[in-house]
Each structure stands twice: as C-alpha cells, then as structure tokens.
N, C-alpha and C positions, 0 to 999 in steps of 0.2 A: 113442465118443459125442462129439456135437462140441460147443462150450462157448461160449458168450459172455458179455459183461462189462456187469451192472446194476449203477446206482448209484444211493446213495440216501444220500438225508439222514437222518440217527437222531440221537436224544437224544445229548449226551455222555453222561450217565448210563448209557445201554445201549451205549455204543460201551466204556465201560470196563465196564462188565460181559462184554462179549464179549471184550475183550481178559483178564480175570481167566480169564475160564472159557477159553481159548485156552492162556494160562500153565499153566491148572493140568492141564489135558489133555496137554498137550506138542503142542498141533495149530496149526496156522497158524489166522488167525483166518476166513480164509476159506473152510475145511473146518467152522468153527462157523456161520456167515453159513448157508451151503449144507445144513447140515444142519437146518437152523431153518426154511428155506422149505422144506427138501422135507417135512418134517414136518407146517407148515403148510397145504401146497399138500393133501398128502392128505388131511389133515382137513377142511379144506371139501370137498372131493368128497366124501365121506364125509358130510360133514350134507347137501350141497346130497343126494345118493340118496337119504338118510333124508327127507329132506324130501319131495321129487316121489314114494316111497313114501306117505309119512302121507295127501298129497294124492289118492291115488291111493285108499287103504283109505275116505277122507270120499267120493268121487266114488260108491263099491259101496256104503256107507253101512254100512262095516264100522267102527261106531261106540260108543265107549263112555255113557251119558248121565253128564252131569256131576252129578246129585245123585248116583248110582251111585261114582263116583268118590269123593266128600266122604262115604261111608257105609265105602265100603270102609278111606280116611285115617283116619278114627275109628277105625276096630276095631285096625287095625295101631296106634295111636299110643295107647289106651286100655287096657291091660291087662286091666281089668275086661268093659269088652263081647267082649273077643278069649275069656275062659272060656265066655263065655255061648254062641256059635257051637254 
C-alpha cells in the first residue's frame, strides 16, 4: 500500500495527548495519528450509509409517527404504564 504525508495543525493539548498515548502504547505517534483517522474515516461512512438508508426508508414512507414514538418513551421510562401493557 502506498502512503503519503498529511499535515495538520492540532491543539497542543491533543498533540500531548497523542504523544502520552504513543508513550504509553510503545507506538510512534504516527501509528496513533493513523489509527485515529482510519477509525474516523469509517465512522463517517458508516453514518453517512445510515443516513442515505434513513432517507431512503422516509422516501417508501417507512415511517414511525412521532406521537407514537413519545408513547412508546413513556412506557419504557414509566414503570408503572410499562405493568399496565
């Protein structure tokens, strides 16, 4: 795999936090850098799908109603209505 060199400006506060968690790993800091974005990077893919999903389930109007939603919150967060079911 072939590699290239980003740079960027960060907090000093998070640059010494990367450098602590580098120390305490035994890893160069730029095995911590790299594993931050790639962690990153899939997590936005990851909502951006969930997202163009959700959009997708509103377009077939595979939809919940929101007082439905605030009825169901209640029961789960009421103990008492949750017997009554």
């Amino acid at each position: 795999m072939s590699e290239r060199v980003v740079t960027a400006h960060i907090p000093d506060d998070l640059a010494r936090e990367v450098d602590r968690l580098a120390g305490q790993m035994d890893r160069p800091r730029g095995w911590i850098v790299k594993e931050a974005l790639t962690r990153y990077v899939e997590l936005e893919r990851k909502r951006h799908a969930m997202t163009l999903e959700g959009l997708a389930d509103v377009d077939a109007g595979r939809v919940v109603e929101h007082a439905d939603i605030e009825a169901w919150a209640a029961r789960v967060t009421n103990p008492k209505r949750r017997k009554q079911r």
